[in-house]
C-alpha positions as CSV (number, residue, x, y, z in Angstrom):
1,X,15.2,-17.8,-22.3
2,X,16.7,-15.2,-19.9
3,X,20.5,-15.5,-18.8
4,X,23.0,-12.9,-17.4
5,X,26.4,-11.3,-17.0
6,X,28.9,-10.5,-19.6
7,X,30.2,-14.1,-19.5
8,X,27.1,-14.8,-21.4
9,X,27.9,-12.4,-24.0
10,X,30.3,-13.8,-26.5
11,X,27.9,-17.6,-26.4
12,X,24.8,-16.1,-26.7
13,X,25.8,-13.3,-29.4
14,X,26.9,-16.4,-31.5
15,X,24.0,-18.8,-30.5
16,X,21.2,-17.0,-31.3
17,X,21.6,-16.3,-35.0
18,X,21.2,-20.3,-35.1
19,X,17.4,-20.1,-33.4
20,X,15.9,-17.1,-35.0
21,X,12.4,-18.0,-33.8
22,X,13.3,-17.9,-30.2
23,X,13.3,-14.5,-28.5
24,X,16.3,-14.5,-25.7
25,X,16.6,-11.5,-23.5
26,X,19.9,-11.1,-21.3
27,X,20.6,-8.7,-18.0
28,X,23.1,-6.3,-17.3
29,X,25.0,-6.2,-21.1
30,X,23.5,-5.2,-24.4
31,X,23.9,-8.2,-27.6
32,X,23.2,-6.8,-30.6
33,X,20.9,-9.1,-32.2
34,X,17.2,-8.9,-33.8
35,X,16.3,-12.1,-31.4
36,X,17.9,-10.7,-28.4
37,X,16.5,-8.4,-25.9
38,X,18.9,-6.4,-23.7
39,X,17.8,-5.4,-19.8
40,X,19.8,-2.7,-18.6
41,X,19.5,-0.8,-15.7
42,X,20.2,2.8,-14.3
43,X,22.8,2.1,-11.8
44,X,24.4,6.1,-11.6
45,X,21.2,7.1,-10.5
46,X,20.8,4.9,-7.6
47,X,24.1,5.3,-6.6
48,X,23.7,9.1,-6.6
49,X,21.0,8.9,-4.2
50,X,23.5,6.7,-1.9
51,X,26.2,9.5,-2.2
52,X,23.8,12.2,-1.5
53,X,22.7,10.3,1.4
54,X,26.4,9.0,2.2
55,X,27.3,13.3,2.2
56,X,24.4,14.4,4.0
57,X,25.1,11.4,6.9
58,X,29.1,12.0,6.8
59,X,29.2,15.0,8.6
60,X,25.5,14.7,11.3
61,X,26.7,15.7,14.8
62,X,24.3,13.5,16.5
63,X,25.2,10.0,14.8
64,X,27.7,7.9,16.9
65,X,28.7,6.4,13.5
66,X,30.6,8.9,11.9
67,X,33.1,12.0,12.7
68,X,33.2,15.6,11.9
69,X,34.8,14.6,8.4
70,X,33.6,15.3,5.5
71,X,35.0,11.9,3.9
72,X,33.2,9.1,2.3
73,X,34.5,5.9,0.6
74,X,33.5,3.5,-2.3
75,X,35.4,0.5,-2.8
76,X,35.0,-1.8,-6.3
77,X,35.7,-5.1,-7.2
78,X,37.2,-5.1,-10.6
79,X,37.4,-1.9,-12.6
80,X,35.4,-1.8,-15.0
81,X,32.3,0.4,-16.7
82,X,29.9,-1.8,-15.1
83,X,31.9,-1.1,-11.7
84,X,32.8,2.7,-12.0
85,X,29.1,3.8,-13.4
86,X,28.2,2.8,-9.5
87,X,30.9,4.6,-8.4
88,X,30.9,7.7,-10.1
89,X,27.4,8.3,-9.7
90,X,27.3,7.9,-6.0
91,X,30.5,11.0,-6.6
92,X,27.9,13.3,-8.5
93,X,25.5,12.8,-5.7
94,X,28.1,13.3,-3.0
95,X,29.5,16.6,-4.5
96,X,26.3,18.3,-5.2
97,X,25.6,17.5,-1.8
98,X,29.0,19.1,-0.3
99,X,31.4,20.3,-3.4
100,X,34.2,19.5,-0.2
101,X,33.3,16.0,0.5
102,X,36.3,13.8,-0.3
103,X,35.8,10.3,-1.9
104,X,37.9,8.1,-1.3
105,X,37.9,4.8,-4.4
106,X,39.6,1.7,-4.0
107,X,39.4,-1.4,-5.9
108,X,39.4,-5.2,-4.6
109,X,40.2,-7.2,-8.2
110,X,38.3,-10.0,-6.9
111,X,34.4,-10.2,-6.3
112,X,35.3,-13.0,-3.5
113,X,37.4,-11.9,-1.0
114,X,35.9,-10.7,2.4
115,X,39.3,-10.2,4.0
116,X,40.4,-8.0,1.2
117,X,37.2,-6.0,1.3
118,X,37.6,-5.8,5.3
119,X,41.1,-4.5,4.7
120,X,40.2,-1.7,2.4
121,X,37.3,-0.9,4.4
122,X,39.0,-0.2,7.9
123,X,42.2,1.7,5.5
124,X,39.2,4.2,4.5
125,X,38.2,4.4,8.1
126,X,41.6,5.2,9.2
127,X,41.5,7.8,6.5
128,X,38.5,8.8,8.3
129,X,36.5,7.7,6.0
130,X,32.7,6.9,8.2
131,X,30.7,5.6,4.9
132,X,31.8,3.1,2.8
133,X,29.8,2.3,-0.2
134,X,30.5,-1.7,-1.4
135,X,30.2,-2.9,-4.7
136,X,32.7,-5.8,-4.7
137,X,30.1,-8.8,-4.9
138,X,31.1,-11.5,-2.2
139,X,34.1,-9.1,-1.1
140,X,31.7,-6.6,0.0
141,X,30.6,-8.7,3.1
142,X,34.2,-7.6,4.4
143,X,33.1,-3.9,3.9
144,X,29.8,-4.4,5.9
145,X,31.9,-6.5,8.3
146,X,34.3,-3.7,9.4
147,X,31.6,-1.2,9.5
148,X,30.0,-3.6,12.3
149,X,33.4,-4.1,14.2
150,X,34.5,-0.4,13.9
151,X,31.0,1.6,14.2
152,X,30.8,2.9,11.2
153,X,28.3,2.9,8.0
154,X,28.5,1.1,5.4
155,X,26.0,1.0,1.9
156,X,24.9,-2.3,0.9
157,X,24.5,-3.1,-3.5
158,X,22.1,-4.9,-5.5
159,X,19.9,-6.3,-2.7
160,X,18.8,-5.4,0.8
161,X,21.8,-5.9,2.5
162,X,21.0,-3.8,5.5
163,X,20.3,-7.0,8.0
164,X,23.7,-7.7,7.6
165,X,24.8,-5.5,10.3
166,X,21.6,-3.6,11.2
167,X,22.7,0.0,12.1
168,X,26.0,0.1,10.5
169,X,24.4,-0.6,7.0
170,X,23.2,3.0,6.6
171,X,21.2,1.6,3.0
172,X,21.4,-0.5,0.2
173,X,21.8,0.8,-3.6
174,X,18.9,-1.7,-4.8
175,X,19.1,-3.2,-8.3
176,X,15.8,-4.9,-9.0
177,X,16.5,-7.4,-11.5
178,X,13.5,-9.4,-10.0
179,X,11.1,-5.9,-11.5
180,X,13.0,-6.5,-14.9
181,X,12.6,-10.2,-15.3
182,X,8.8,-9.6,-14.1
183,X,8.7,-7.1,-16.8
184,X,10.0,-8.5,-19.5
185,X,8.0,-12.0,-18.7
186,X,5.0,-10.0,-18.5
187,X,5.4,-7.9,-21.5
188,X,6.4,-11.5,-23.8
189,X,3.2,-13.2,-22.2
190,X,1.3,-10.2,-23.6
191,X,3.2,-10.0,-27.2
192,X,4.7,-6.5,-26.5
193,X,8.2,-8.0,-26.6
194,X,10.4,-7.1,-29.6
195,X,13.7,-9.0,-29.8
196,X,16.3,-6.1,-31.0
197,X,15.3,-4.1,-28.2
198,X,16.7,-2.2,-25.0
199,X,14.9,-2.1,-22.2
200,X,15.7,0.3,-19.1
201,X,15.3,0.3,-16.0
202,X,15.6,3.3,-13.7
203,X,14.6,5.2,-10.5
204,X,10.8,5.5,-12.7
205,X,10.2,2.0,-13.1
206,X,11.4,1.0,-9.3
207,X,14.7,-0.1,-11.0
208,X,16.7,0.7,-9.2
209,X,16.3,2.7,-5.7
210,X,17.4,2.9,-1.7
211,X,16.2,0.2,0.6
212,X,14.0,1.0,3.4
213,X,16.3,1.4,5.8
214,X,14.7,-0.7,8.0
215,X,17.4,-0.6,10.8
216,X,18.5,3.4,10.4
217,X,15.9,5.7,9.2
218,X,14.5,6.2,12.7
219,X,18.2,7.6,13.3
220,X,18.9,9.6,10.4
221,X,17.4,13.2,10.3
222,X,14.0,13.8,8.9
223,X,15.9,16.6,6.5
224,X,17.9,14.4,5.1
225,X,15.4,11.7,4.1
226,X,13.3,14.7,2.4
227,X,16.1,15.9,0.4
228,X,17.3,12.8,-1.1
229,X,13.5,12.1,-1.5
230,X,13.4,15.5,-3.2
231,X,16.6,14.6,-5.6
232,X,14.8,11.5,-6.9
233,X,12.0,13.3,-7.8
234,X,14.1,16.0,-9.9
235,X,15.7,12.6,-11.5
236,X,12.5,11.2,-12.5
237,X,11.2,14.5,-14.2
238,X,14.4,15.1,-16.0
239,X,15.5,18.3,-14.1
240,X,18.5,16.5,-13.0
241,X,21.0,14.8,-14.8
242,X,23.2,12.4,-13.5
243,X,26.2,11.1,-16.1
244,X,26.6,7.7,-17.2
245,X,30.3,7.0,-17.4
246,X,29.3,4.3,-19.7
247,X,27.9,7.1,-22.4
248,X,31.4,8.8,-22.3
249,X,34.1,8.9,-25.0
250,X,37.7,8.3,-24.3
251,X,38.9,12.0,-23.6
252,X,35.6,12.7,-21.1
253,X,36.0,10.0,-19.4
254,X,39.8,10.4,-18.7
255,X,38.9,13.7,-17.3
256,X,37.0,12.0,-14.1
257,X,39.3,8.8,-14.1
258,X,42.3,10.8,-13.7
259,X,40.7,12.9,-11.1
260,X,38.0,11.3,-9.6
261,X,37.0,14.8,-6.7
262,X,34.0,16.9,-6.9
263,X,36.8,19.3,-9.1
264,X,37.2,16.4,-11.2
265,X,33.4,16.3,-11.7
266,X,33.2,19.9,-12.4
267,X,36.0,19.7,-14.4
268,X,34.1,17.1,-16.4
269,X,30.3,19.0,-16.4
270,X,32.1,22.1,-17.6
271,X,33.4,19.8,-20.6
272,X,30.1,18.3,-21.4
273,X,29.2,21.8,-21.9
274,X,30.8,23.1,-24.7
């Protein structure tokens, strides 16, 4: 059986010690039990990739989408790790892009709220703020909707959102859950599935990733696609290192919350470090 979500959690934690000869597997949390395997994915990653992107794009003198600015925007739905490891890793990929880029976060506290995410959205482009990644769930659509009614970009989450508002979704921070369940299906029908286990899903295993930009890349500079191409290939061999909030204790992570700039991030790195 394969469920999802942290609402799962708490039920299945306590269910499956009661069926120890059925092998469960859940998505997005980790459940510590020997009958349980966890699918977790590399989210920071992917988002780096959009904030690479999101810096390169920001500032391109030929795109009628976006200004001079160096000034990007994320907005969440509820805090949370499983909110803010999107979020800060589309940071790191910004900043190492331009250490001047300036991020703007907000958060929605509701996953179901298109006005709200609208809102927010056109209060980063008045900040002049020209791409605005979503991950707010159903409040998101308000994101890509005010990108569409004020010409500017937005970045799509989880799926291909780019038909949305083709040309004003600049990409999409895929999450393939579809790969994982195929995986983890395939690996059980071949007996190579251990209950007990994590399994990971990254930028290697088509994970997670950029859409095709179906509707943009024939707009956004050749450079640009090559670097961010070039950035994921450093990822994958382990030559660059993108932080997982999620792995942080208390005091490190309080270090990037409290100050969440590209000197917030260096702040951070330089802690790591010692």
């Amino acid at each position: 059986m394969i469920t999802l979500e942290f609402s799962h959690f708490e039920p299945l934690a306590r269910i499956a010690p009661d069926y120890p000869d059925t092998l469960f597997a859940i998505v997005n949390i980790v459940v510590d039990q020997p009958n349980v395997v966890s699918i977790m994915f590399d989210e920071h990653t992917g988002s780096y990739l959009a904030g690479a992107l999101a810096a390169l794009v920001t500032t391109a003198p030929d795109l009628e989408q976006v200004n001079p600015e160096a000034v990007i925007g994320a907005i969440g739905g509820v805090q949370s790790s499983g909110i803010d490891v999107f979020l800060y890793g589309y940071l790191q990929g910004a900043c190492d892009i331009n250490p001047d880029v300036q991020v703007l976060f907000a958060y929605s506290n509701d996953f179901g709220d298109p006005t709200k995410g609208r809102e927010l959205a056109l209060a980063m482009h008045e900040q002049k703020a020209d791409v605005v990644f979503q991950v707010a769930g159903g409040t998101g659509a308000g994101v890509i909707e005010a990108a569409k009614d004020e010409n500017f970009f937005a970045i799509g989450v989880d799926s291909d959102q780019d038909y949305m508002a083709p040309g004003n979704v600049l990409t999409s921070m895929l999450k393939r859950v579809d790969v994982a369940v195929y995986d983890t299906i395939e690996r059980a029908v071949n007996g190579d599935l251990e209950g007990g286990t994590v399994l990971q899903y990254g930028l290697e295993e088509n994970g997670v990733g950029l859409s095709e930009m179906t509707y943009t890349r024939h707009i956004i500079p050749v450079e640009f696609m090559d670097q961010v191409a070039d950035l994921r290939a450093q990822i994958e061999a382990g030559e660059l290192e993108v932080i997982d909030i999620r792995t942080l204790d208390a005091d490190h992570f309080a270090i990037i919350s409290q100050n969440p700039t590209c000197a917030g991030l260096e702040e951070l790195r330089a802690a790591l470090a010692e």
